[in-house]
C-alpha positions in Angstrom: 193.1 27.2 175.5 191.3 28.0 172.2 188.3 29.8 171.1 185.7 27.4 171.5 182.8 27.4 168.6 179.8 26.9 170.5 176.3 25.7 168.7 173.2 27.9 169.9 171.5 24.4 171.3 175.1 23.9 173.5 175.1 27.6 174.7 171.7 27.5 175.9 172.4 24.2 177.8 175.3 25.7 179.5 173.2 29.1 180.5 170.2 27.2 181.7 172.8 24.9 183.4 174.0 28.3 185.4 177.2 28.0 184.3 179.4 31.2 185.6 179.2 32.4 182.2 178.5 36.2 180.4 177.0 36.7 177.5 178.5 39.4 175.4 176.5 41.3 172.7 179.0 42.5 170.5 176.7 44.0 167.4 175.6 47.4 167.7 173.3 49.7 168.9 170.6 49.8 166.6 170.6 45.8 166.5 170.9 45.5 170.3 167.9 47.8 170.1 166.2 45.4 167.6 166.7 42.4 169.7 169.1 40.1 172.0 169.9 37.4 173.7 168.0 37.5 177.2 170.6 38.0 179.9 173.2 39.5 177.4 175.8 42.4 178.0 176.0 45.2 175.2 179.8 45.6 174.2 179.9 46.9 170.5 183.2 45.5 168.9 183.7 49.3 167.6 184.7 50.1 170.9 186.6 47.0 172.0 189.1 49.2 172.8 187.4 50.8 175.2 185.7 48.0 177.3 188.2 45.1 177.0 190.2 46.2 180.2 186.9 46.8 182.0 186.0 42.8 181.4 187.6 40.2 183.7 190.0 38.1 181.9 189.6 35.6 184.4 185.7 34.6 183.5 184.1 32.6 180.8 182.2 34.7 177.9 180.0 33.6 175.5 180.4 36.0 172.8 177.8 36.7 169.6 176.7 38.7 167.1 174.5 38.7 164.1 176.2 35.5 162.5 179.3 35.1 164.1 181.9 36.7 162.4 182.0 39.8 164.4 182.4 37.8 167.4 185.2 35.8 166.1 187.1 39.0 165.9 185.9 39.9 169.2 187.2 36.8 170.8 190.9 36.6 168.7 191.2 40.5 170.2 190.5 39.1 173.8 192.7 36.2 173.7 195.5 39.0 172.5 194.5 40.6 175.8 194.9 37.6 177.9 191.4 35.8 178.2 191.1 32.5 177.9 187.4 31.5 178.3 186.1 32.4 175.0 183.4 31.0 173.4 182.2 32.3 169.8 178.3 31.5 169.7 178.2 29.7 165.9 176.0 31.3 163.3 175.4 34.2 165.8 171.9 35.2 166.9 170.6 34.6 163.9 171.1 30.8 164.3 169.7 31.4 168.1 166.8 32.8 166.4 166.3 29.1 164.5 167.7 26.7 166.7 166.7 27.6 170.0 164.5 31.1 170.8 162.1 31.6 167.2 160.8 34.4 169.7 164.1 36.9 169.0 163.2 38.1 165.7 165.4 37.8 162.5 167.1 40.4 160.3 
């Protein structure tokens, strides 16, 4: 299996659906701070290192971050380390922000 790319609209479908799926937050602190995806799990990719082996390769993520790019990387390092559920949330938050929730605020 691929990396998905997975429009903001599709993504929220599939969470209100309550599809076994994590959301993972992979911007940093300070924009975590700033705002997020309800229901998301903070994972900065500057420490991917770190958290990948604590993450079950066996689940389905739904990974962002402020327009995609980020978690792109995110998801090509955890396909390297054997997960196969990936999703990369297109245009990020930011898109989110447009598309689908204008109540998480833009930066």
């Amino acid at each position: 299996m691929s990396i998905e790319q997975l429009k903001p609209k599709k993504a929220k479908e599939r969470l209100e659906a309550g599809a076994e799926v994590i959301l993972l937050d992979v911007r940093e602190q300070m924009e975590f701070d700033f705002n997020r995806i309800p229901g998301a799990v903070f994972r900065p990719l500057s420490q991917i290192q770190t958290w990948v082996s604590e993450l079950d390769p066996e689940k389905e993520y739904i990974v962002y971050c402020h327009h995609g790019m980020r978690s792109q990387q995110a998801c090509m390092f955890m396909f390297r380390h054997g997960f196969r559920k990936l999703n990369n949330l297109s245009g990020g938050i930011h898109s989110w922000s447009l598309e689908v929730d204008p109540k998480v605020p833009i930066y």
